[in-house]
C-alpha positions in Angstrom: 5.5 -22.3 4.6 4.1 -19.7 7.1 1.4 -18.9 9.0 -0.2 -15.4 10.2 -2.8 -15.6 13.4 -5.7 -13.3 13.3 -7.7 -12.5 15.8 -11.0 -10.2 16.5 -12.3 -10.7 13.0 -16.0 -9.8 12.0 -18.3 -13.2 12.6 -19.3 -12.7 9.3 -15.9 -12.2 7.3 -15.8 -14.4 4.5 -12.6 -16.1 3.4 -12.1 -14.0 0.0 -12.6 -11.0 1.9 -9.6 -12.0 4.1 -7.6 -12.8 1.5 -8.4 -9.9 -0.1 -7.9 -7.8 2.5 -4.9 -9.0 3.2 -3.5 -8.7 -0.3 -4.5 -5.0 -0.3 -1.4 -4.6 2.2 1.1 -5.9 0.7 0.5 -10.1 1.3 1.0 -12.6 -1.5 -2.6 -14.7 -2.0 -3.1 -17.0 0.4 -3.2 -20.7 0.1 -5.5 -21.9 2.6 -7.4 -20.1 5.6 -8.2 -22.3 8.5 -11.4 -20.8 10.9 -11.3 -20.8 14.6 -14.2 -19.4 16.0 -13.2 -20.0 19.8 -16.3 -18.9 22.2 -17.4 -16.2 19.2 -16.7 -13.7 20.7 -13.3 -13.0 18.9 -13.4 -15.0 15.7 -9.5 -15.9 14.2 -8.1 -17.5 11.7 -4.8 -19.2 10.7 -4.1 -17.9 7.3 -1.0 -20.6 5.5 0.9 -19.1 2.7 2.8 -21.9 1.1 5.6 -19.4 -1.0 6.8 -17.7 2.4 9.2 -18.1 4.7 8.6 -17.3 8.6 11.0 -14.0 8.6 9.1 -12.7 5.3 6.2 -12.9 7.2 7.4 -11.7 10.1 7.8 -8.2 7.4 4.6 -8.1 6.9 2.9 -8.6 9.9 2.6 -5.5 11.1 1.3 -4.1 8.1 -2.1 -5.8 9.5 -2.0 -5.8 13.1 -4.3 -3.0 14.6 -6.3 -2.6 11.4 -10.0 -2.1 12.0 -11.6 -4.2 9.8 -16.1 -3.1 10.4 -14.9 -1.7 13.4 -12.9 -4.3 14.8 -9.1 -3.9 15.5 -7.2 -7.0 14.2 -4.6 -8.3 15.9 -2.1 -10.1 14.3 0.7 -12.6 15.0 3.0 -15.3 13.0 2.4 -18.4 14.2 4.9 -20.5 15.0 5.8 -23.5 12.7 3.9 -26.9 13.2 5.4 -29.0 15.6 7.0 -32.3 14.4 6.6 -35.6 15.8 9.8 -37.6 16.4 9.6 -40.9 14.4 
């Protein structure tokens, strides 16, 4: 599993748009977008994609990052893989 950061979204950007959007360059469909609005005044969102490894996504990162999206450059990053807690 992998995880892409964006970050300057539209406030109003709906989930299936994302995904969409994202499909349109060259992403697989996602599997589940997580919101974080921060202050609002640059909306992100951790979208998971349970069928890809961290270098794969890596690929397609930059496919997305500086897109405008309603006038809005996107910045995108992989996010780094969930910590584990010892046992």
């Amino acid at each position: 599993m992998a995880s892409l950061w964006l970050v300057n979204l539209p406030a109003d950007v709906t989930d299936d748009e994302i995904d969409g959007w994202l499909q349109k360059y060259g992403f697989p469909p996602c599997d589940e977008i997580l919101r974080v609005p921060g202050d609002g005044s640059r909306p992100g969102a951790v979208v998971s994609f349970a069928d890809l490894d961290e270098q794969t996504l890596r690929r397609l990162q930059p496919r997305v990052d500086g897109v405008f999206v309603r006038d809005r450059a996107i910045s995108a990053q992989v996010a780094p893989p969930p910590r584990r807690e010892p046992r």
